[in-house]
N, C-alpha and C positions, 0 to 999 in steps of 0.2 A: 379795157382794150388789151392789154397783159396778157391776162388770161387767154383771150382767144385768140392771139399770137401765137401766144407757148401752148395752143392745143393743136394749133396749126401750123407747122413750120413752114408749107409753103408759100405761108403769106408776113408780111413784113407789114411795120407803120404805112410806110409809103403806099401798098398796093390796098392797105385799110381803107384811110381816109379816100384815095382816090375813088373806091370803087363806092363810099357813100354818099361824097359830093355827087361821082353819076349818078347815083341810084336819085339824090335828092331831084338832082335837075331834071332828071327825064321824068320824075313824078309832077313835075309843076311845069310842064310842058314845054321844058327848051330840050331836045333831041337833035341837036346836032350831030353831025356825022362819030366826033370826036366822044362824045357824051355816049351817046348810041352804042359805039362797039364797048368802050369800056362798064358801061352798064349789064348787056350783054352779057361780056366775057366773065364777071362778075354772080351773074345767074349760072352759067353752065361750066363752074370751075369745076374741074376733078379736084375733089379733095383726100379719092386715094392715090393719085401717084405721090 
């Protein structure tokens, strides 16, 4: 997790875990609204700005 932090500056612990707990939950089909975007936003991050 380190590592791809520090290859990544725009992403942090928090935005980590958060964006795999979505990923998990929309994979085993709970897609809540809340689940949904953050999954999402998670798939189409720009990771050049």
């Amino acid at each position: 997790m380190r590592a791809f932090i520090q290859a990544r500056p725009d992403w942090d612990q928090y935005s980590l875990v958060t964006s795999a707990l979505a990923g998990f939950l929309f994979q085993h089909g709970w897609a809540g609204g809340c689940v949904s975007e953050h999954y999402l936003n998670s798939l189409f991050r720009d990771e050049a700005a």
